[in-house]
C-alpha positions in Angstrom: 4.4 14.4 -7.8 6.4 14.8 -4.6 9.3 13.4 -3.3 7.7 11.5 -0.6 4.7 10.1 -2.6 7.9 7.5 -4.0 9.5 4.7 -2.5 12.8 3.7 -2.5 14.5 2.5 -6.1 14.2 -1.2 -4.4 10.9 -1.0 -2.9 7.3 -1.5 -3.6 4.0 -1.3 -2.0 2.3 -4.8 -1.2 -1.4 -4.4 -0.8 -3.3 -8.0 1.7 -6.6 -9.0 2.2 -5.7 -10.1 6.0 -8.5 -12.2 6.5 -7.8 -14.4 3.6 -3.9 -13.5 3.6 -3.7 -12.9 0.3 -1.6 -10.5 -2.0 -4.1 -8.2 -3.3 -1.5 -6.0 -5.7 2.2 -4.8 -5.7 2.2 -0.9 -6.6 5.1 1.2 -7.7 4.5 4.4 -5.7 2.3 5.7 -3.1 0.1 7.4 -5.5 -0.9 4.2 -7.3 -1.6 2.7 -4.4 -3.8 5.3 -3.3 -5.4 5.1 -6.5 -6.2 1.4 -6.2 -7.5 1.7 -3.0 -9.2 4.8 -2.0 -7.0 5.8 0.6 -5.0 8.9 1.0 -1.6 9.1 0.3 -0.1 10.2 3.7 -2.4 7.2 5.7 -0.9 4.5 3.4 2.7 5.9 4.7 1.7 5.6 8.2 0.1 2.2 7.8 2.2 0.7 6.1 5.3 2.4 8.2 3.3 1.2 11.6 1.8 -2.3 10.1 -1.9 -1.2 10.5 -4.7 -2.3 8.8 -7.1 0.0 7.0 -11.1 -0.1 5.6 -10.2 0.9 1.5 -13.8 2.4 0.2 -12.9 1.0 -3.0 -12.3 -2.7 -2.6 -15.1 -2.4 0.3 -12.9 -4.7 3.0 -10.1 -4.2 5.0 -6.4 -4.4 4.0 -2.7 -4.0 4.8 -0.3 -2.1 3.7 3.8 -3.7 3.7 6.9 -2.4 2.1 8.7 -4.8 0.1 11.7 -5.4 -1.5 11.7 -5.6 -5.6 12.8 -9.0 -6.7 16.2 -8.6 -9.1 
């Protein structure tokens, strides 16, 4: 695993449906999320970086990626 495929100690990936604005799933890392999804590593970083929605192949609908902080 690379460095950059990890967030931050405080931070986790939150995974939407937008159209039902919904928390899908909360990952760990980048490479869980990619798993869970379907979509490469380095385009979850940009879309979740730039707030852009993406098609994941493996949920078959449209989601969004945000950075969140871990609840202590």
């Amino acid at each position: 695993m690379r460095i950059g495929d990890l967030c931050a100690k405080d931070e986790h990936l939150k995974i939407y449906d937008p159209s039902k604005q919904e928390l899908i799933k909360e990952c760990d890392t980048y490479v869980d999320a990619e798993l869970f999804t379907g979509i490469p590593n380095k385009i979850l970083r940009n879309a979740a970086r730039y707030k852009t929605r993406r098609f994941s192949p493996f949920l078959d609908k449209e989601i969004a990626i945000r950075i969140g902080l871990k609840k202590k």
